[in-house]
TORFI-348006 format. One line per 3 residues: for each residue z, y, x of N, C-alpha, C. Coordinates in steps of 0.001 Angstrom, whole numbers, plus 500000, padded with zeros to 6 digits. Example, Ala and Ser with C-alpha at 12.3 -4.5 7.8 and 13.67 -1.06 7.14 Angstrom:
REM TORFI-348006
507800:494310:513190:507800:495500:512300:507800:496700:513200 ~ 507080:497750:512850:507140:498940:513670:507870:500030:512900
This chain:
REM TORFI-348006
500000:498796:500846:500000:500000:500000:500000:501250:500879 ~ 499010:502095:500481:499263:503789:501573:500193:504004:500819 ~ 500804:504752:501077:502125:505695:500965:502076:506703:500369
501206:507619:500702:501121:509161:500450:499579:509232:499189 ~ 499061:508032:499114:498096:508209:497742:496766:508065:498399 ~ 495681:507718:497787:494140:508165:498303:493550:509109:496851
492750:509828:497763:492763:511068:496512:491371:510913:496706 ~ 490566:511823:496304:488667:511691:495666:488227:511965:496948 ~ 488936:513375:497724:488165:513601:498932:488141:512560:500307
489566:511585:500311:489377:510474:500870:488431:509372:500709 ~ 488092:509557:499455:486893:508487:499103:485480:509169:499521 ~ 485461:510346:499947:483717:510961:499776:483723:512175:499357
484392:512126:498135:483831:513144:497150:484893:514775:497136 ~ 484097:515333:497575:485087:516773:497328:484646:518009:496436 ~ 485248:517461:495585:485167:518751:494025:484950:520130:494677
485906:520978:495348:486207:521753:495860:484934:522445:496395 ~ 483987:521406:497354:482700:521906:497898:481798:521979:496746 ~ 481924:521206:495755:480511:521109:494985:481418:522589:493934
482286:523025:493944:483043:524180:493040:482664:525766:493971 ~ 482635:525150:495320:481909:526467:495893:480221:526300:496181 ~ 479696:525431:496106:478325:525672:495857:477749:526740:494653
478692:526136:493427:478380:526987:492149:478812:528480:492325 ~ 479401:528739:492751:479937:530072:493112:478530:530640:494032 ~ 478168:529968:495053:477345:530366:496170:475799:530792:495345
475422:529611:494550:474367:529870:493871:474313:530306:492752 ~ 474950:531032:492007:475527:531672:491374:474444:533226:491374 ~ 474222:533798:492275:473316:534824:492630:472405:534534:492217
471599:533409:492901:470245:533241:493206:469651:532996:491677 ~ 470857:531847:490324:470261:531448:489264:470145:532944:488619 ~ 471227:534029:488758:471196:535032:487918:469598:535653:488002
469734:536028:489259:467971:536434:489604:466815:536234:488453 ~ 467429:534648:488287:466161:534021:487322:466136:534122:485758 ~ 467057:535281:485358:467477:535076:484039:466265:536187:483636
465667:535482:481718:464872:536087:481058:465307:536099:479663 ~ 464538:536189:478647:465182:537087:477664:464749:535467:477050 ~ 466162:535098:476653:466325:534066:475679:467103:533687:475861
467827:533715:477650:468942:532955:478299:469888:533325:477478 ~ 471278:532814:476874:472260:533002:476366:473843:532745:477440 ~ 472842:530873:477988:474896:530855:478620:473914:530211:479789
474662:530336:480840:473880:529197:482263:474763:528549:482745 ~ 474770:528523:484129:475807:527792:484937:477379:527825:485136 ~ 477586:526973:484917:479471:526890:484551:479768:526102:483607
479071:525766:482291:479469:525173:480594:479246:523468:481035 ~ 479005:523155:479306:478661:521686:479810:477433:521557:479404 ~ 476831:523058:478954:475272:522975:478808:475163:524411:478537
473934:524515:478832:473287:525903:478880:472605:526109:477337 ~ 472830:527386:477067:472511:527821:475740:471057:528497:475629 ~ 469757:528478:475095:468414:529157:474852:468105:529670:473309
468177:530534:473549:467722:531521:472509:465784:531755:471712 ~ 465528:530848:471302:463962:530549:471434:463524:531887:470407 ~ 463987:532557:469665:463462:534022:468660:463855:535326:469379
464495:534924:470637:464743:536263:471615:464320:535918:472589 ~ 463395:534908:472780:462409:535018:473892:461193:535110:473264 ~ 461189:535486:471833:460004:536265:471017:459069:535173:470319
459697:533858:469818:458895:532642:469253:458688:532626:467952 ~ 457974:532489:467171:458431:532782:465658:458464:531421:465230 ~ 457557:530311:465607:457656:529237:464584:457271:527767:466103
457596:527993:467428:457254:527697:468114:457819:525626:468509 ~ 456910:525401:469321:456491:524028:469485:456914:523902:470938 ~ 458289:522435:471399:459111:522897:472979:458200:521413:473357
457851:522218:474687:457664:520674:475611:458379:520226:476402 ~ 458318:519495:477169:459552:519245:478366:458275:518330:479192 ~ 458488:518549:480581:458650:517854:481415:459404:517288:482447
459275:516652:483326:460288:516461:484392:459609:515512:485472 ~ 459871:515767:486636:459379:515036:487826:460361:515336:488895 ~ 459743:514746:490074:460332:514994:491426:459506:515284:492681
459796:515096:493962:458464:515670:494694:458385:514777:495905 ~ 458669:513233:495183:458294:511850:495900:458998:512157:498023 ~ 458112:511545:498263:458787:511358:499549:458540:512404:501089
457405:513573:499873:457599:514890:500869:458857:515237:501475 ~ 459952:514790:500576:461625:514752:500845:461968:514601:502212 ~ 460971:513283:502632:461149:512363:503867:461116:513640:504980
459799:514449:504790:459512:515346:506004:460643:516461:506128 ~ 460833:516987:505055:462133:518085:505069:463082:517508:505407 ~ 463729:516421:504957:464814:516092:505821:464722:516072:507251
463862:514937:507801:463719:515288:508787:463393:516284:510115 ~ 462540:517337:509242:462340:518523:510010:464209:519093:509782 ~ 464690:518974:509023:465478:520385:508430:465426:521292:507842
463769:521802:507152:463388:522679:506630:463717:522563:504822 ~ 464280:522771:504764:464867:522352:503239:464412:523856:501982 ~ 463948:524925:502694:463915:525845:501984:462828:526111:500964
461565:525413:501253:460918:525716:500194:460483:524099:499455 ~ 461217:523561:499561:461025:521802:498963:461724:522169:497102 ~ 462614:523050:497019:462804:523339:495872:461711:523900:495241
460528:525001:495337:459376:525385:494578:459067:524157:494563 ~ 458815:523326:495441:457543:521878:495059:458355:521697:493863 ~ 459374:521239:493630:460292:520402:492360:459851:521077:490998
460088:522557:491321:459675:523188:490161:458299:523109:489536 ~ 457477:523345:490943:455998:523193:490525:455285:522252:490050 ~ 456425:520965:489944:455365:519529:490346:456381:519603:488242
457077:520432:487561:456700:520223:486279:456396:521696:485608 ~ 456531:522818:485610:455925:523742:485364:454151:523776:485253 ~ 453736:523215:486486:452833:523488:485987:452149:522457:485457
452876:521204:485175:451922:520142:483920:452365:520833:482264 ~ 453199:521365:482505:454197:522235:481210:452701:522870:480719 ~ 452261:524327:481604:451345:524537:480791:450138:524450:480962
449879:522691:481534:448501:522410:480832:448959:522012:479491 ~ 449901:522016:479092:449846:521584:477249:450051:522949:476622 ~ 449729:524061:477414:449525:525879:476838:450723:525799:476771
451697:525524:477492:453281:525736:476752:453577:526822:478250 ~ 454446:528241:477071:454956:528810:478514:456021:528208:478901 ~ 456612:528212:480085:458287:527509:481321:458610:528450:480482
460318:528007:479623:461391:528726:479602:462655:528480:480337 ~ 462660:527680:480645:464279:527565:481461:464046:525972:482524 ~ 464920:525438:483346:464519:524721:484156:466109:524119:484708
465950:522696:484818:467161:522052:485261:466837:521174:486465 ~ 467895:520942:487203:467547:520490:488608:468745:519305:488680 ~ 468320:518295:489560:469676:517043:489619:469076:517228:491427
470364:517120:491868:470635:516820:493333:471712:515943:493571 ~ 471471:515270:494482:472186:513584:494537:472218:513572:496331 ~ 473715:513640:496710:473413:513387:498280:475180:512399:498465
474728:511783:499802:475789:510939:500014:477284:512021:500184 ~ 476895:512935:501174:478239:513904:501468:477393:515244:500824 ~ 478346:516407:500589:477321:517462:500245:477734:518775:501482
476513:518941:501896:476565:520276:502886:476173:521533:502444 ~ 477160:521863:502255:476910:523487:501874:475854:524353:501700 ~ 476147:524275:502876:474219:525566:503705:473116:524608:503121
472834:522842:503413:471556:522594:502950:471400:522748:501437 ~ 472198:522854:501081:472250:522747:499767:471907:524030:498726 ~ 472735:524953:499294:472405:526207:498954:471029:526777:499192
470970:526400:500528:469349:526641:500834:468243:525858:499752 ~ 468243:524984:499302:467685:524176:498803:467650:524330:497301 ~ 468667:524788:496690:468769:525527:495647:468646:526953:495519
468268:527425:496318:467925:528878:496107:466208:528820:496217 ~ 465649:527532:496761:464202:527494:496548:463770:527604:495389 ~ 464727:526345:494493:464473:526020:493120:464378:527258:492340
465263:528264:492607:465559:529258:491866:463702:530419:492506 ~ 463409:530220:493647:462407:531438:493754:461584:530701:493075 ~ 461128:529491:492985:459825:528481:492347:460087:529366:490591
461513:529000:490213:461520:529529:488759:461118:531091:488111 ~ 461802:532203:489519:461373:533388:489086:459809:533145:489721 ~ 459253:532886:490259:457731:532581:490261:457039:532345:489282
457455:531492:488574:456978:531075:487201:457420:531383:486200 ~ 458284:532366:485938:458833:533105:484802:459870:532589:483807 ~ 460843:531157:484185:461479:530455:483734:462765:530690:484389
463953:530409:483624:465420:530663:483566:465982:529103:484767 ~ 466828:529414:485572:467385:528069:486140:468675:528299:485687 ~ 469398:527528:484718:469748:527533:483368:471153:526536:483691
470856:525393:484620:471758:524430:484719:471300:523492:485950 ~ 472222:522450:485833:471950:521421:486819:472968:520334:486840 ~ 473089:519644:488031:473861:518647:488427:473888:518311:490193
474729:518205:490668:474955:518465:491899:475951:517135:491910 ~ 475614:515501:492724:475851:514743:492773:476156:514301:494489 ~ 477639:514030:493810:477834:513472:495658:478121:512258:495719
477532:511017:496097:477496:509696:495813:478011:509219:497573 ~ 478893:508923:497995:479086:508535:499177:478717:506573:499096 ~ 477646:506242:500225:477455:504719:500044:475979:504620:498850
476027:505467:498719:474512:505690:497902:473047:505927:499087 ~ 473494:507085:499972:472352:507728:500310:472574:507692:502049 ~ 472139:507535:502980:472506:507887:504371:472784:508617:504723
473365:509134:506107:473923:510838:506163:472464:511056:506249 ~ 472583:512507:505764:472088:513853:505758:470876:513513:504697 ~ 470668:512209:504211:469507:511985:503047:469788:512688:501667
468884:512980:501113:469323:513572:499450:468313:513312:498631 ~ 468404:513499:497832:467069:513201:496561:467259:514419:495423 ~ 466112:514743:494860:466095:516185:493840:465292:515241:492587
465734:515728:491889:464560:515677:490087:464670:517130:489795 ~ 463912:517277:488404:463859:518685:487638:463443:518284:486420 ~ 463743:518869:485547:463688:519199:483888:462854:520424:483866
462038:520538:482807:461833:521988:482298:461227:521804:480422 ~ 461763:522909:480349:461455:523009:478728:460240:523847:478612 ~ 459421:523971:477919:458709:525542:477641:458613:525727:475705
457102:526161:475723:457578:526330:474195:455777:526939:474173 ~ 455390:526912:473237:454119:527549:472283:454321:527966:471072 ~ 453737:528638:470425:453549:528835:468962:452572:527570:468686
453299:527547:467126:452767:525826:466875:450968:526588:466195 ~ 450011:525135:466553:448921:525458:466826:448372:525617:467921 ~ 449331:526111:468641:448184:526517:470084:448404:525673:471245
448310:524605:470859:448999:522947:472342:447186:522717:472641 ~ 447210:522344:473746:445847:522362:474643:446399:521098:475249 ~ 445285:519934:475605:443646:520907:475048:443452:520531:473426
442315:521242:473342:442262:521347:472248:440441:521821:472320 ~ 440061:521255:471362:438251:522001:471381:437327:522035:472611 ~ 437535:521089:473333:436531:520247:474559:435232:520000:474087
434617:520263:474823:432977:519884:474106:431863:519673:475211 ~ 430896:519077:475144:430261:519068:476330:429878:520610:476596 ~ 429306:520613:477708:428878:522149:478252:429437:523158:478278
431259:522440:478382:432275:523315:478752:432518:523491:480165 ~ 432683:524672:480712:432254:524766:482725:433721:524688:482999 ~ 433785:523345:483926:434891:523351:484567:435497:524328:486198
436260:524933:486280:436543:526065:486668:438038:524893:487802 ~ 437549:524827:489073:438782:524678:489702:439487:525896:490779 ~ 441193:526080:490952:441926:526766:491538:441894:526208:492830
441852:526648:494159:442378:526264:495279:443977:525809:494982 ~ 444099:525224:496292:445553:524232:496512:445957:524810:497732 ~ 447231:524989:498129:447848:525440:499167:448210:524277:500448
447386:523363:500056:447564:521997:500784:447803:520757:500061 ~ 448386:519859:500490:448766:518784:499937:449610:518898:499266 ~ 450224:519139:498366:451400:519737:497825:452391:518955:497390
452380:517676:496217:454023:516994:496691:453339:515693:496030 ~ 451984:515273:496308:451355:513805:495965:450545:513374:497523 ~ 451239:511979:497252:450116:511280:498706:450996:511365:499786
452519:511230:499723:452516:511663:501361:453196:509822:501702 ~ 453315:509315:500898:453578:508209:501611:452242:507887:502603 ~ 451070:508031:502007:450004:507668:502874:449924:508893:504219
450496:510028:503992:450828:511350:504800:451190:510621:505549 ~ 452150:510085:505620:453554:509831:506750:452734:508508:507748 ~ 452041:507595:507160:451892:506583:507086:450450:507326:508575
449296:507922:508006:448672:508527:508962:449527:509280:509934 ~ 450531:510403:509944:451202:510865:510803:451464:509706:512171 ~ 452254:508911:511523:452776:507541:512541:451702:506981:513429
450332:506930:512809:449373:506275:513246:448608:507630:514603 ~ 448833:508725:513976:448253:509786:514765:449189:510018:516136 ~ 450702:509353:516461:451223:509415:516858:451818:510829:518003
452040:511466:516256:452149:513393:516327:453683:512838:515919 ~ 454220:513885:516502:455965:514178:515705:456094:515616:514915 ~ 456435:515450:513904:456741:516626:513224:456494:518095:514122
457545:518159:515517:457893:519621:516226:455953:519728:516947 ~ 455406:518930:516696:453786:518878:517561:453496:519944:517013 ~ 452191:520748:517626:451108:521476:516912:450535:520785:516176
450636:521281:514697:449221:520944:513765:447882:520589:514532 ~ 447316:520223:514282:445859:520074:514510:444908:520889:513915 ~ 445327:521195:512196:444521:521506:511289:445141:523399:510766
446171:523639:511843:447191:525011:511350:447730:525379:512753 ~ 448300:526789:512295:449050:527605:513386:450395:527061:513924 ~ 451219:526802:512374:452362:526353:512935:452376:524615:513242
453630:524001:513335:454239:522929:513637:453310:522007:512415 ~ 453270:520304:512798:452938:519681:511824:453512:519514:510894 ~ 455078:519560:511107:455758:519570:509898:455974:520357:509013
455778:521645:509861:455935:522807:508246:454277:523084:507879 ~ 453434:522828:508563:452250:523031:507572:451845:521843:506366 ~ 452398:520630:506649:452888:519622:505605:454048:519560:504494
454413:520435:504870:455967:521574:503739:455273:522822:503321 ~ 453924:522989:502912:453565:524306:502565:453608:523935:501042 ~ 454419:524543:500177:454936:524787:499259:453460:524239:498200
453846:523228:496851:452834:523157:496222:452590:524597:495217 ~ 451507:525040:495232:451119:526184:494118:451760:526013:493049 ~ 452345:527805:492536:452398:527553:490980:451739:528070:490352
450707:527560:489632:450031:528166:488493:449796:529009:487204 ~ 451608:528629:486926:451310:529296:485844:451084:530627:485081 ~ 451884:531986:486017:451230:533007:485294:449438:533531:485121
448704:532854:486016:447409:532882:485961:447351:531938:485013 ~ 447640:531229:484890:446885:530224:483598:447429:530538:482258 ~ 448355:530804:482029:448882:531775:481250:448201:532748:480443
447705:534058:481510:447031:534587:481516:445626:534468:481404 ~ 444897:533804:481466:443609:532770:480981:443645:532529:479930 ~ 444654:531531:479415:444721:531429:478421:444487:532285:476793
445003:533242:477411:445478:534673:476247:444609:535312:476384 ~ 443401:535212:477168:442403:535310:477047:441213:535278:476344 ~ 441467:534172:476114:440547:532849:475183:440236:532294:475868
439374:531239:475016:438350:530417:475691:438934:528747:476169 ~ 439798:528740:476945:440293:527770:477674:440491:526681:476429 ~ 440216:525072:476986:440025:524351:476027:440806:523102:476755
441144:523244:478249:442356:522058:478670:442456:522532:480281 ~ 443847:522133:480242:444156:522328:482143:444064:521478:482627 ~ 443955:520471:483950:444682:519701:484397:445274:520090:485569
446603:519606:485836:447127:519628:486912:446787:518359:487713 ~ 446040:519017:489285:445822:517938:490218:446833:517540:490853 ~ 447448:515981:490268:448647:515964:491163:448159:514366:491440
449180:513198:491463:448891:511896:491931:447896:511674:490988 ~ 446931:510985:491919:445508:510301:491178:444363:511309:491149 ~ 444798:512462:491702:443403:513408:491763:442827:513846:491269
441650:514287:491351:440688:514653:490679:439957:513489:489480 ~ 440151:512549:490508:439015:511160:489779:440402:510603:488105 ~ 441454:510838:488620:442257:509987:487526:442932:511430:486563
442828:512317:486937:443446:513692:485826:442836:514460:485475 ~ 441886:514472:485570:440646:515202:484482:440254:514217:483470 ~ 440336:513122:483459:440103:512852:481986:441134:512321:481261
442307:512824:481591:443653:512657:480619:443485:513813:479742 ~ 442717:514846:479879:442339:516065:479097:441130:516152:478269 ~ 440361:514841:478558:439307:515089:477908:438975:514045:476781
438627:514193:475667:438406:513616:474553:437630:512224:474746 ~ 438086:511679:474195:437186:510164:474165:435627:510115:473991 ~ 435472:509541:474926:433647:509578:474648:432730:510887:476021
434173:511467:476423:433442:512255:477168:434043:512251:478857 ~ 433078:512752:479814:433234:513147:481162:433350:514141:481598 ~ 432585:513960:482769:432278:515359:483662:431305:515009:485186
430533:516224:484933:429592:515967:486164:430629:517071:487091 ~ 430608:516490:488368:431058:518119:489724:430651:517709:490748 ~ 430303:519106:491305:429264:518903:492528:430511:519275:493373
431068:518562:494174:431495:518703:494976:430850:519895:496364 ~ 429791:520137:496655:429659:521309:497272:429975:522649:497012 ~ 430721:523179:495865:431243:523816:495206:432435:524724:495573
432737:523972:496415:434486:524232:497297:434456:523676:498659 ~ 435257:523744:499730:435300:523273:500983:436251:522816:501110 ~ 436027:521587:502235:437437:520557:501870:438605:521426:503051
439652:521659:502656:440750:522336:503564:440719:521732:504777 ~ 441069:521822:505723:441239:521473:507274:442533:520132:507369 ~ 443337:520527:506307:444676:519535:506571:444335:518340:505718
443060:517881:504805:442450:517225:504518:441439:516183:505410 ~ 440860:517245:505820:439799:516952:507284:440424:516140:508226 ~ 441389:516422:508661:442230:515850:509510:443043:514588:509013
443299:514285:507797:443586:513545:507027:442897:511706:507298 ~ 441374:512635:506700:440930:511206:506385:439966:511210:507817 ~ 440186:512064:508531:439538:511656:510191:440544:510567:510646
441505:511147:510923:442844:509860:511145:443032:508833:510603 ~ 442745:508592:509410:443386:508031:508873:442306:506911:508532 ~ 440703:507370:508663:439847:506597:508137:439726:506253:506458
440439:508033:505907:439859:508168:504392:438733:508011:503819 ~ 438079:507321:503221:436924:507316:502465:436813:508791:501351 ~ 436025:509183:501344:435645:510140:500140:436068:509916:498801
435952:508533:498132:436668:508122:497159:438227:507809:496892 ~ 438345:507586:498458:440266:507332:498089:440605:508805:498409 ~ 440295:509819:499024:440545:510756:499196:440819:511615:497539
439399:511950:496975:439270:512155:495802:440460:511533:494932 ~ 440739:510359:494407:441864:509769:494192:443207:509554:494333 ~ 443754:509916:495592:444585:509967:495815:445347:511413:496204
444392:512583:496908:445072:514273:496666:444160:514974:496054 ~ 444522:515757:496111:444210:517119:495051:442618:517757:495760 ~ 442447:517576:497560:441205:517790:497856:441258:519328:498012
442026:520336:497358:441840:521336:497626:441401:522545:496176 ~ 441556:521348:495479:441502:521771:493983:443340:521452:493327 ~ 443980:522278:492875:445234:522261:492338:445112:522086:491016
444586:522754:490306:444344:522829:488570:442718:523241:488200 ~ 442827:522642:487609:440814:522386:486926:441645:523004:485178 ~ 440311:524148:484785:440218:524825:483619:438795:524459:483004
438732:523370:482229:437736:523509:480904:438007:525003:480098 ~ 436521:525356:480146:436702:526876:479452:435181:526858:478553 ~ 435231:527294:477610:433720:527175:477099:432551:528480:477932
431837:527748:477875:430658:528146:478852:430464:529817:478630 ~ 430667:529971:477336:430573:531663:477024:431360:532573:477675 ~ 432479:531660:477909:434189:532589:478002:434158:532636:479851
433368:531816:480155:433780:531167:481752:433910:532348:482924 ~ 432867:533262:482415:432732:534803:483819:433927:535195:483309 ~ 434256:535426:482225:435779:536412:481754:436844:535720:481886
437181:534397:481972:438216:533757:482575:438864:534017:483850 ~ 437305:533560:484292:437239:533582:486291:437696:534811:486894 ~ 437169:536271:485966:437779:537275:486198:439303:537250:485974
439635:537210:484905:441331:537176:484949:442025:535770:485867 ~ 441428:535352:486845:442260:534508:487345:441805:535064:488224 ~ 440795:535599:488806:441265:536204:490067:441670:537214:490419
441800:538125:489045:442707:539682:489199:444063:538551:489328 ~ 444149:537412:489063:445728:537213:488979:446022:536474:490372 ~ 445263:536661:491417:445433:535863:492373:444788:534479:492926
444036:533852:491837:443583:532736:491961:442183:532431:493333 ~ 441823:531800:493490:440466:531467:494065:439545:530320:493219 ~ 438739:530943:492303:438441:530187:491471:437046:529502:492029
436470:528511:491688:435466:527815:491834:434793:527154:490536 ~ 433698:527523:490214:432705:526864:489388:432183:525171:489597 ~ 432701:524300:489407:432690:522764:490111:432206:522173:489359
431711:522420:487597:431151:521351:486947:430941:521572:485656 ~ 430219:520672:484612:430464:520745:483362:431539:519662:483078 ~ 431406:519620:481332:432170:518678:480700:430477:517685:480260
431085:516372:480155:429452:515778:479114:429678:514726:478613 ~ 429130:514057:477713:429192:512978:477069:428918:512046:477986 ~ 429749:510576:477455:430020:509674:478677:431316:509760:479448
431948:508496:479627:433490:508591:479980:433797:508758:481560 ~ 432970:509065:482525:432780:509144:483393:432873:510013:484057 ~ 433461:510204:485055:433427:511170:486375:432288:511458:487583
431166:511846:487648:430237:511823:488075:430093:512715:489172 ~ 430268:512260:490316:430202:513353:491597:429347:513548:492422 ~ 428459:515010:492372:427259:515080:493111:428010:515626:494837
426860:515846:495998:427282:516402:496584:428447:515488:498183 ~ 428563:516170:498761:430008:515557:499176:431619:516718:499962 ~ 432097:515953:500173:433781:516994:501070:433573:516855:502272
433025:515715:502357:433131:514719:504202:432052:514607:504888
């Protein structure tokens, strides 16, 4: 028998640290507050106000993901600071390919011991990804599992809600000889890196190396934050015209463009249309990518593809690139279930 007791922090777990994290990040969620927020961090749930964030009869989506084993590289580099936007981005912006705007956003963090600084750092990403995208970071969960995770390993998920006025969920009104419109990608963004890591090893580069394909280190040009889309698409949207998004995330181009498109139909794209990024290039040089697993397996350099009807398409393209975008003209829509690719990347 001990004598003097075993208490939680002898086992692992210390309340105390995860009680000053909330305090610490505490700033960063306020930052992110918009007009609907009611209650945030501290309760046993966060309160949303959906007729004071201006909804009258509105329709909530939710998504939720994580940002797979890009994790692997931030841990290991140490760079933990912008791995929170990927989390956000990798469901925000499937949120509004269903036209739904981000209203608020929840995060789960799970580590064996919890360290302060990475942590904070790491949650204050989450929080710039959210004011990026115009959504509240509302709540969370901050998990210290000792015998779960190895030192210094952690794992993230995310929640997000959004909302539409009912009627307006996309896609919606696809038709052939609708011009598909793709966004540049800021890199690989948080799909494919098991095969990432897997070429890295084989290239026999270490993280602190020079890129090959960038200025900085290999590891932080492989941590370049995935894009968020949504106030440009947003903005497109309210536009007119737009008839489905997809977000390019696992499965590519070849497997997420026709989760948007109506039965019975495709798409022709000429791949000469766009240029394949350099950290791609380098990719399937190493790695001995084929053009098809490439296509399939990342994004290629395309982030989000906009079906827009052919009328609307110059006035789209304009408001996405007053909004920042780099848009590209890559294809129609057409009858036939098929993905049809002229052209090549490689």
């Amino acid at each position: 028998m001990i004598k003097n007791g075993l208490t939680y922090a002898d086992a692992g777990v210390d309340i105390d640290a995860g009680n000053t994290l909330v305090e610490r990040i505490k700033p960063a969620a306020k930052k992110t507050t918009r007009p609907g927020v009611m209650a945030g961090l501290g309760g046993f749930g966060a309160l949303f106000d959906l007729k004071a964030a201006g909804y009258v009869d509105p329709v909530l989506v939710a998504a939720t993901d994580g940002v797979g084993t890009k994790l692997r590289i931030a841990i290991d580099t140490g760079n933990v600071d912008t791995i929170g936007i990927d989390l956000v981005a990798m469901c925000v912006n499937d949120l509004v390919c269903q036209g739904a705007e981000p209203l608020f956003f929840l995060d789960y963090f799970a580590t064996g011991k919890l360290e302060l600084d990475q942590a904070t750092r790491i949650i204050e990403g989450i929080a710039a990804g959210c004011t990026a995208s115009g959504c509240a970071l509302i709540g969370g969960e901050t998990a210290e599992m000792p015998g779960m995770y190895h030192a210094g390993d952690f794992d993230l998920a995310g929640f997000s809600v959004g909302a539409m006025e009912r009627g307006a969920t996309l896609p919606a009104n696809v038709q052939e000889g609708d011009v598909l419109l793709g966004l540049t990608s800021d890199g690989v963004h948080s799909n494919g890196y098991s095969l990432v890591r897997r070429i890295v090893e084989l290239s026999g580069l270490a993280w602190s190396d020079a890129a090959p394909f960038g200025d900085d280190s290999l590891g932080a040009e492989l941590l370049a934050p995935t894009r968020l889309y949504v106030k440009p698409a947003l903005a497109a949207i309210r536009a007119g015209g737009v008839h489905a998004l997809a977000h390019i995330t696992g499965g590519g181009l070849t497997e997420n463009l026709p989760r948007v498109l109506p039965e019975g139909m495709g798409a022709d794209i000429d791949l000469n249309t766009w240029a394949l990024p350099p950290v791609f290039k380098w990719l399937c040089e190493t790695g001995g990518i084929t053009q098809a697993e490439l296509l399939k397996t990342f994004n290629a350099g395309i982030g989000m593809m906009l079906a827009v009807d052919a009328a609307e398409a110059a006035g789209v393209t304009d408001v996405l690139s007053q909004a920042g975008e780099t848009v590209h003209r890559i294809g129609t829509v057409t009858t036939g279930e098929n993905i049809r690719y002229t052209g090549t990347l490689l």
